[in-house]
N, C-alpha and C positions, 0 to 999 in steps of 0.2 A: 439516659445519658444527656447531658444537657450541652446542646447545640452552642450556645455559647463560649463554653469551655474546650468544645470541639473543635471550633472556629478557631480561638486564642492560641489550644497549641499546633494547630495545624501553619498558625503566623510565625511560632515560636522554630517550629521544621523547619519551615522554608527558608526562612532567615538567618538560621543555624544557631539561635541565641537572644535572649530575652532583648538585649540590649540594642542588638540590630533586628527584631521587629519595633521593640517600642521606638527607632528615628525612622524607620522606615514606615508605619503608620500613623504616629502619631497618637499612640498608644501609652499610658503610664505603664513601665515597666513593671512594678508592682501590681497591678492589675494584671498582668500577663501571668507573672510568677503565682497568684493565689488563684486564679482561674484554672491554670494545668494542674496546681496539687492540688484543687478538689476533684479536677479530671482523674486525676490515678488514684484518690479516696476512693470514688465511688467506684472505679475498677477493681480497685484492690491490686495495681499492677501499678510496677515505676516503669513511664515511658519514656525518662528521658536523665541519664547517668551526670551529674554536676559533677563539675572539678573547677577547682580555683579558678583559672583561666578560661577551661575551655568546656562546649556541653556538646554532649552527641545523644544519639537516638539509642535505646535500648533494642533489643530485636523486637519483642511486645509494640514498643510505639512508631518502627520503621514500619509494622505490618499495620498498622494503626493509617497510620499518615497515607502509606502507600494507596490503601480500599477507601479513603475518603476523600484525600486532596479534592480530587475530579468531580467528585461528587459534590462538594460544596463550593464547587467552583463554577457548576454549572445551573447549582438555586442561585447563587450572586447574579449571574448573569441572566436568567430566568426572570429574578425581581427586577433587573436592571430594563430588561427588555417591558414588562408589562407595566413597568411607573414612567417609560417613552411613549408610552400609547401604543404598545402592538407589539408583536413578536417579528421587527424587521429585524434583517440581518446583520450583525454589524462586531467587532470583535476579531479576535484571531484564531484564523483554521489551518488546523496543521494537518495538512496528509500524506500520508507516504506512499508513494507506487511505485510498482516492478519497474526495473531495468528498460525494455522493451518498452513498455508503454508511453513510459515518459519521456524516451526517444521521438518515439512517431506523434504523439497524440499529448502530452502532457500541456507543453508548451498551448501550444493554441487554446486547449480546455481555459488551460488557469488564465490566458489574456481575456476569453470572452466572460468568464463568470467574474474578474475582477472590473470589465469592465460593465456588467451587469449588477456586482455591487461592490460598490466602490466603499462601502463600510466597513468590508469584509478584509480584515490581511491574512491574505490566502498565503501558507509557508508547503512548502510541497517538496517533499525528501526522497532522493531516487534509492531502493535500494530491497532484494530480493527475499532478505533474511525474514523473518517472523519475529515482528518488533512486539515488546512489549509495549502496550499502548495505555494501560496507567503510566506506569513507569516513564516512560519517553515521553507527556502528555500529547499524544498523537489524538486529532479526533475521526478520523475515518482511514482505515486504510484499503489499497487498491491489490488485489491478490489473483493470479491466476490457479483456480483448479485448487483451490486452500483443502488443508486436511478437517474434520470438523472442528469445531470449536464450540461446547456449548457457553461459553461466554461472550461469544460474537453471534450478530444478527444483521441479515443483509440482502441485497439480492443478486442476481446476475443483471447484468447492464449490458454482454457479447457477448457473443460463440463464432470462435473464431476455428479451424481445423488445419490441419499439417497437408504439405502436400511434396512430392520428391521433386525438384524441377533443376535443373542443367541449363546452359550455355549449347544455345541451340549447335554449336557447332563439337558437342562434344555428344558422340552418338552410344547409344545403350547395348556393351557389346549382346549378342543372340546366342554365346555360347556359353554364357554361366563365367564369363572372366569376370574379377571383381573391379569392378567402378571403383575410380578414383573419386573421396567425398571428402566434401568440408560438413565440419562437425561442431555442433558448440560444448566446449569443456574437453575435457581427455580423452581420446581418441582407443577406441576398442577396434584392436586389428581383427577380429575372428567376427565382427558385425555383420548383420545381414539384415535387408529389411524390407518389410511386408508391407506390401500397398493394393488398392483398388484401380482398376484397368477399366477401360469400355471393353475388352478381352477376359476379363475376369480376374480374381486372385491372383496375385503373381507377389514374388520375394527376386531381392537382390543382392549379392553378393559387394558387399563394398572392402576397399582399405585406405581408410580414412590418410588423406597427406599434409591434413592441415586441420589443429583444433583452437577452436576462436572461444572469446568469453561472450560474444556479443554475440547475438542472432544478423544485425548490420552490418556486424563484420562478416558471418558467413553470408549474407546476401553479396554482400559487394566483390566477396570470395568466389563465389559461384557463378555471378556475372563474368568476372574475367577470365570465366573458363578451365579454373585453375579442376572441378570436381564438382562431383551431383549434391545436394545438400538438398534436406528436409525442413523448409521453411513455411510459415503461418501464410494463411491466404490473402492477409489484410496485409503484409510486407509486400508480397511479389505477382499480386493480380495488376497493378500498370506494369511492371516488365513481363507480365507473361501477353498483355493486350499490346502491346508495341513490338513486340517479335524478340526480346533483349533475351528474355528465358522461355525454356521450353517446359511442358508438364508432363512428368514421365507416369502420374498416379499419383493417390490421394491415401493417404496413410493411413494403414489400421491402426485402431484403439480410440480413447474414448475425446469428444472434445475439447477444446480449450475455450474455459469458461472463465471470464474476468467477473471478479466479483467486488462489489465494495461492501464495505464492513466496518459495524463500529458496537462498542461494547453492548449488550443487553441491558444490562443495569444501569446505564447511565442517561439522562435523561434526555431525548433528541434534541439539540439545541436546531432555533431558526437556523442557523449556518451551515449544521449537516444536514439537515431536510431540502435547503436551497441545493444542495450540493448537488443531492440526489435528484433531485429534478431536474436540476442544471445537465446531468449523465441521461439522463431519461427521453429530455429535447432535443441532445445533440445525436442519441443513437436510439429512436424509439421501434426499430424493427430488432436492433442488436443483434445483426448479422456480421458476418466477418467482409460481406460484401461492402455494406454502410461502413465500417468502419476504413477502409482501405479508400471509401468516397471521400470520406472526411479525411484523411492523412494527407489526399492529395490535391484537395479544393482549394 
């Protein structure tokens, strides 16, 4: 396949049309136009449907565009970086993280690495879903506890765990009555829930009275005493140290591991690599302890 041709129609995508990459680079239109139909010669595939007026992608050259865009987008920036003298940081990073995270912790990250490298336009997208990261051109994203992915490669940066904690003035009844709880999402009346004790194993009978989308909003829920709520150690270790919440146990099941993540195939730019080290110095025990230091430093 000739790289070239690759490049042309990947201009010809993006731009949606011969005509607006040739003003947008500065490109002879003609040169665009014979450059993709040697591209689809040599495929033997049309990637790209003409009509009088207007051009689109065939499915063949959407899936085309889609598996390389990134990729040749990151030898551009690769050549760019080693004809500056070095693989410094510098360009646009786009990352997306959970809900939670970018609450407590997001903000301060992105001031100190922006302010660590100021070449870098760090773009940072809140949001829970499982993004497509060709597609959306995302370079790193931030996931708690992600399902596998062999097309993602990453590591753990926290391990944060659950714990049941209340409003100290809301007491644990002793006879099996069900605790009033705040809950994040839709509220399941028949719940009950198993935690670790200095007493040993024990479960509790809850009936959820309030269900939030926010983990801060069931924190702020539970403070006001409204119900018991099952919340992260790195949210409610200063109110459970200031007397605000109480810890009635520590949740069974398995931890909650923040991970960051970015494609395998794609080739590490300076930018993600900073990134990751930038997560590495700000949490190098990645405990949920350190990380609740850092929320409230």
């Amino acid at each position: 396949m000739d790289l070239l041709a690759l490049t042309d129609f990947n201009l010809v995508a993006r731009h949606g049309g011969f005509g607006s990459a040739a003003r947008a680079t500065g490109r002879p239109k003609a040169t665009l136009s014979r450059r993709v139909a040697e591209l689809e010669a040599d495929l033997g595939l049309r990637l790209l449907e003409r009509g009088a007026r207007t051009l689109k992608l065939t499915e063949e050259g959407r899936a085309l565009y889609e598996r390389t865009a990134a990729l040749l987008t990151e030898v551009d920036q690769t050549a760019a970086e080693i004809a500056s003298g070095g693989a410094r940081p510098r360009g646009r990073l786009r990352i997306s993280a959970p809900m939670l995270f970018s609450q407590i912790a997001m903000g301060k990250l992105a001031a100190g690495f922006a302010l660590a490298y100021p070449e870098v336009r760090l773009e940072v997208t809140t949001e829970d879903r499982a993004v497509d990261m060709v597609e959306e051109g995302i370079d790193l994203v931030i996931r708690v506890n992600p399902d596998p992915d062999e097309s993602l490669v990453g590591r753990i940066f926290v391990r944060d765990r659950l714990l049941v904690v209340a409003s100290p003035g809301l007491a644990r009844p002793e006879d099996g009555t069900p605790v009033p709880a705040v809950v994040r999402g839709a509220a399941d009346r028949s719940a009950t829930w198993a935690m670790r004790t200095p007493a040993g194993p024990s479960r509790i009978a809850v009936e959820p009275v309030l269900g939030l989308s926010s983990l801060v909003m069931v924190r702020d829920a539970v403070r006001a005493g409204v119900g018991a709520g099952r919340l992260p150690v790195s949210l409610v270790s200063h109110d459970l140290a200031h007397g605000r919440l109480a810890q009635w146990g520590e949740v069974e099941g398995p931890e909650i591991a923040l991970w960051a993540l970015y494609p395998s195939r794609r080739l590490l730019s300076a930018r993600v690599s900073a990134f990751l080290e930038f997560l590495k110095a700000a949490f190098p025990l990645g405990t949920s302890e350190e990380l609740a230091a850092y929320i409230t430093s």
